[in-house]
VOPAPA-821213 format. One record per residue: x, y, z of N, C-alpha, C, O in turn; residue in three letters. Coordinates in pm, whole numbers, plus 50000, padded with zeros to 5 digits. Each point is the difference from the previous one (the first is absolute). Layout:
XYZXYZXYZXYZALA...
// end
This chain:
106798360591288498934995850088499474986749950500084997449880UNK499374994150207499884987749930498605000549955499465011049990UNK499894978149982498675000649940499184997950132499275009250036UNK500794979750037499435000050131499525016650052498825003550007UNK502065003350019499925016450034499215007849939499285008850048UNK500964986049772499195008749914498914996850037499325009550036UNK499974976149973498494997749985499465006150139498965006450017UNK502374988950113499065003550081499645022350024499135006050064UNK501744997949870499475014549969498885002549878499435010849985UNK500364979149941498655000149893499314999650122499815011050051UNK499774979750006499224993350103499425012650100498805002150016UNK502155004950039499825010650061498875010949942498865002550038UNK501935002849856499355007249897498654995850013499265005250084UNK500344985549836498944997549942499034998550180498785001549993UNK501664996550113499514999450111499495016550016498875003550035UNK502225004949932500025017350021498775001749930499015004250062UNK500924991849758498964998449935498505002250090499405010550022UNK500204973250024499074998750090499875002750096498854998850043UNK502005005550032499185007250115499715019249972498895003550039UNK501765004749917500025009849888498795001149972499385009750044UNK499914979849869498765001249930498975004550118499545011349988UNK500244984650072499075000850178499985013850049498945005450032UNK502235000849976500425014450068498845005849965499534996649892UNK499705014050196498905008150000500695012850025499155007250053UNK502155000549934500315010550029501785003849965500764991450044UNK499665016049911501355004549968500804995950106500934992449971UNK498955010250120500925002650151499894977850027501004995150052UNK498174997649921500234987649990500484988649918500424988650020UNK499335019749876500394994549826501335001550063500424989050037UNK500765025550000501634999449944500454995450157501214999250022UNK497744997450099500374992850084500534984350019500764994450078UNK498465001849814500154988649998501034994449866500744990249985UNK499035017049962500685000249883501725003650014500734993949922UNK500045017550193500984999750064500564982350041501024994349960UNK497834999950136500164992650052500844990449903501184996750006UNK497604999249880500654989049967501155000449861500674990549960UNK499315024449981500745004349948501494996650065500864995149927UNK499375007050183501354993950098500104988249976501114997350045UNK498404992049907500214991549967500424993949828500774991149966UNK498425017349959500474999049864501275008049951500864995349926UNK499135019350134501315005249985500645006950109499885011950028UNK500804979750027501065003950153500315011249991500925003249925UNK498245008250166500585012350020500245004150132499534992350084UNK501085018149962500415002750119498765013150014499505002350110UNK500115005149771499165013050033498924996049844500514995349898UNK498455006950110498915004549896498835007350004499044998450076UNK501125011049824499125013650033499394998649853500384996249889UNK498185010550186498904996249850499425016150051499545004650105UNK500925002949704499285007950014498835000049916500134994149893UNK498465012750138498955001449924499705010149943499315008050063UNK501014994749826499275015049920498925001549937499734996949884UNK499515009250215498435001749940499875013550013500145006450104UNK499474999949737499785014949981501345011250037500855002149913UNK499215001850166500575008050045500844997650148500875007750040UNK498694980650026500164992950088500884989349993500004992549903UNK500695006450182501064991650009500044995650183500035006350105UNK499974980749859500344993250167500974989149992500494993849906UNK499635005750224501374995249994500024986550141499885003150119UNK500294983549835500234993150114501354993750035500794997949908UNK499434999950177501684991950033499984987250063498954999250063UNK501804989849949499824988650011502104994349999500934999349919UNK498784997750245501504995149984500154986450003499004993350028UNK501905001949953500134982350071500014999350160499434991450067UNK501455021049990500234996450165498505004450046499464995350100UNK500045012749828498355000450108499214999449855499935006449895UNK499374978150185498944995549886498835008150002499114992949953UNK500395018950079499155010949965499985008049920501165003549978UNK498105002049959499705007949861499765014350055498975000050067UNK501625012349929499345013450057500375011149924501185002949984UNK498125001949980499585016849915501275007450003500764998350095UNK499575010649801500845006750075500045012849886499844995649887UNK500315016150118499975009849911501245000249879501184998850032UNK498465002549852500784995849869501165006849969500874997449916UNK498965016750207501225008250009501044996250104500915007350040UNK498814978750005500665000450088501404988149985500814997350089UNK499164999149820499984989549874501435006049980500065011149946UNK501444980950103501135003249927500545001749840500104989449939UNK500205020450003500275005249891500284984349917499024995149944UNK502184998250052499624989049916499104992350022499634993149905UNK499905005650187498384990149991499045009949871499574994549898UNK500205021850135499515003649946499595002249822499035001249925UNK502584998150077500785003949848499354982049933499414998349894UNK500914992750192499694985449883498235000750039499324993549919UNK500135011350157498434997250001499485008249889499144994949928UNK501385020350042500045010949910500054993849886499145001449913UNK502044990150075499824994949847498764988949982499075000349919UNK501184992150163498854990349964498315005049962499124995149930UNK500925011650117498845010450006499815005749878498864999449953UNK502195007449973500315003949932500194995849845500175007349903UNK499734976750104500794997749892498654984049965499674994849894UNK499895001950256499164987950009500864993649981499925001249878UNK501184990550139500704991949985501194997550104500685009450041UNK499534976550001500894997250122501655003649939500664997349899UNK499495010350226501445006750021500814992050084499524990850067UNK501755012549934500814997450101500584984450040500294996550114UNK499804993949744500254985950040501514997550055500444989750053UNK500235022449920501604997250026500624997050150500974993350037UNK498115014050027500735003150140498854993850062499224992549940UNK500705010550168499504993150146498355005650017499175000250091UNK500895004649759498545011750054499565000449818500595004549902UNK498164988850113498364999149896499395010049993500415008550079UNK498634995149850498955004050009498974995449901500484994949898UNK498235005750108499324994349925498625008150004499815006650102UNK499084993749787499455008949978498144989750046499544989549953UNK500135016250110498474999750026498975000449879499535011349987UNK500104981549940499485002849844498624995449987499684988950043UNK499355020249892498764988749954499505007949912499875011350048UNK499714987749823499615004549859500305006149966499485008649928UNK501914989550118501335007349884500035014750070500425009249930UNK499054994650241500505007250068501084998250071500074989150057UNK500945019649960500794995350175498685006250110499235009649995UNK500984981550081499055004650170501124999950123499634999250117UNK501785001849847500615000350063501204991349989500344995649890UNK500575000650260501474992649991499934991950067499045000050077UNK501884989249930500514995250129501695001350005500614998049895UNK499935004550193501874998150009499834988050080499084995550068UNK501995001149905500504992050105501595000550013500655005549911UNK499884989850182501435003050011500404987050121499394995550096UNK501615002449857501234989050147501045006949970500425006549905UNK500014989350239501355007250048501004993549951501085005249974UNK498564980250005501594994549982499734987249836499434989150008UNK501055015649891499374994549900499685007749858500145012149985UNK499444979749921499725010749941498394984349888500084988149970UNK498875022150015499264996549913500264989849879501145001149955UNK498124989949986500324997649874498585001749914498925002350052UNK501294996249815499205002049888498304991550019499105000949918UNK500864993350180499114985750028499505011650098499095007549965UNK501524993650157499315008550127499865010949928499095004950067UNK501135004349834499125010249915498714993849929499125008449980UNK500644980949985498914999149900498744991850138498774999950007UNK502324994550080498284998650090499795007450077499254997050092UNK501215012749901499815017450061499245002149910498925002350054UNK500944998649798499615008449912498724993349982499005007149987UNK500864976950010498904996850013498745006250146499035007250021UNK501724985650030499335005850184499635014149944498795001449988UNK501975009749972499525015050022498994997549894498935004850037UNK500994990449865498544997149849499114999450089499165008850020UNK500974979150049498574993750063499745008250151498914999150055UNK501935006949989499505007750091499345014150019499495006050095UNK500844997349734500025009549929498265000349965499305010149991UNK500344977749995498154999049934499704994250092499064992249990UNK501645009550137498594996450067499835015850094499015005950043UNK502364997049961499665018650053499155007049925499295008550053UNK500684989149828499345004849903498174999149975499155007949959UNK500874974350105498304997650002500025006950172499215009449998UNK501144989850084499735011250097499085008049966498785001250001UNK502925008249942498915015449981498914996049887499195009350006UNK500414982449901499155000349931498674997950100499155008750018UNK500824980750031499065000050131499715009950098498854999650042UNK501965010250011500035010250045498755010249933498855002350036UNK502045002649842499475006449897498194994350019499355009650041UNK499964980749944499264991949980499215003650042499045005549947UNK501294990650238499165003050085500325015950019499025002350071UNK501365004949923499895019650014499085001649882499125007450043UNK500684990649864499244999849838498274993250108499145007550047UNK500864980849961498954992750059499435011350126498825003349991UNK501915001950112499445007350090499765012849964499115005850063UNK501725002649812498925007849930498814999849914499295010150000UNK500384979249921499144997249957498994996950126498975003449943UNK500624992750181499404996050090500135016050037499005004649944UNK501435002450096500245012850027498495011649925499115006450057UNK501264991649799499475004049868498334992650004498995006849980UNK501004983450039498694993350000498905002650149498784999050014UNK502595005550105498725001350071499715021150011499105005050067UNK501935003149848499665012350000498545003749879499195009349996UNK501034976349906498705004749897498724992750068498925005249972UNK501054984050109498634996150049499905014650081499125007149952UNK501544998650152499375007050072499645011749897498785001349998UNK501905008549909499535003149877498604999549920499345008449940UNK500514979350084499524995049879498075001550126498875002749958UNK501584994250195498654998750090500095013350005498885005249999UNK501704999850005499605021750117498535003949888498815000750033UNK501855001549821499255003849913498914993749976499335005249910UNK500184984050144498644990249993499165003350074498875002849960UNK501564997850195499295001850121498905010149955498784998149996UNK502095015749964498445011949966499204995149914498834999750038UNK501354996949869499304990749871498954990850072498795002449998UNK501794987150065498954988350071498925010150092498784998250004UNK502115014750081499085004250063498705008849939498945001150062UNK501335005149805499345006049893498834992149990498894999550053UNK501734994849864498934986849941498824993050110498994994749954UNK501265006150189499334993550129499205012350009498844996250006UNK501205017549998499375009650034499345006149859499155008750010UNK501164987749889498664999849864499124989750012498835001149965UNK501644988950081499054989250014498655003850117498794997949994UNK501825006650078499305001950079499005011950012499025000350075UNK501295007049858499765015249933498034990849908498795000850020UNK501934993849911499254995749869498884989150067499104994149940UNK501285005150225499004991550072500224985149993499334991450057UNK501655007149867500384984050053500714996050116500715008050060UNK499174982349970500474993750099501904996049967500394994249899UNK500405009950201501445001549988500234983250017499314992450068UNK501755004649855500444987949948501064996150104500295007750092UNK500094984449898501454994950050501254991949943500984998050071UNK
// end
């Protein structure tokens, strides 16, 4: 590949980079990120899976239809499965020999998941593995500040939750008190306050 090619796939990248950073939601982050991923490493199919907890999702992304759409992880042909399995498995990109990558979703030394990619006619080299491997790092922490933000605000709306169950708490048990105190006063012939 010549250098012209190389820079202009840095170029890309680092474009994927910035617009990436912006995404307000999962389903737009690996939308766009498909997109221009087709440009740094020529694939015919790329599927990003996400493993969070117990959960696993699954998106697909071809070259002939430039749309990104969901699709269940069982539905996922056995060798797609078997090289996503390892990557998953092992955190580390699989599969540079043949026509089909994978690369691992990473951020503080978690996997958060894969990406494959695969062409029909071709086969990978050692270069289109490592800016896969980069791309999945950095796509990897920003899935990651997601759910940290996520996390954030569910934490933030229980605490707001928590603060308005102890004011009301905190008034029920006053009311008889204030009303006590208004009817000794008054008892004792003073004049009730406000």
């Amino acid at each position: 590949m010549s250098t012209h090619a190389d820079i202009a796939r840095l170029n890309v990248l680092i474009e994927l980079f910035s617009e990436c950073a912006n995404a307000v939601d999962l389903e737009t982050l690996l939308r766009v990120a498909a997109g221009r991923l087709r440009w740094v490493i020529e694939y015919d199919e790329c599927i990003f899976v996400i493993a969070r907890d117990e959960d696993c999702s699954c998106w697909i992304g071809t070259r002939a239809n430039e749309t990104l759409r969901r699709s269940a992880l069982a539905d996922l042909p056995e060798a797609e499965m078997a090289l996503i399995g390892r990557v998953l498995e092992s955190g580390s990109p699989a599969g540079h020999a043949s026509g089909r990558i994978g690369v691992p979703l990473q951020a503080a030394g978690r996997t958060l998941g894969a990406i494959y990619f695969s062409i029909d006619v071709g086969a990978y080299t050692h270069r289109d593995m490592r800016l896969g491997h980069h791309a999945g790092q950095y796509l990897g922490s920003l899935i990651s500040r997601m759910d940290l933000e996520e996390e954030t605000r569910r934490l933030s709306r229980r605490k707001d939750d928590l603060l308005a169950l102890l004011g009301h708490e905190i008034r029920n048990p006053l009311a008889p008190i204030v009303t006590a105190v208004h009817v000794l006063k008054m008892r004792a012939g003073g004049q009730p306050t406000k």
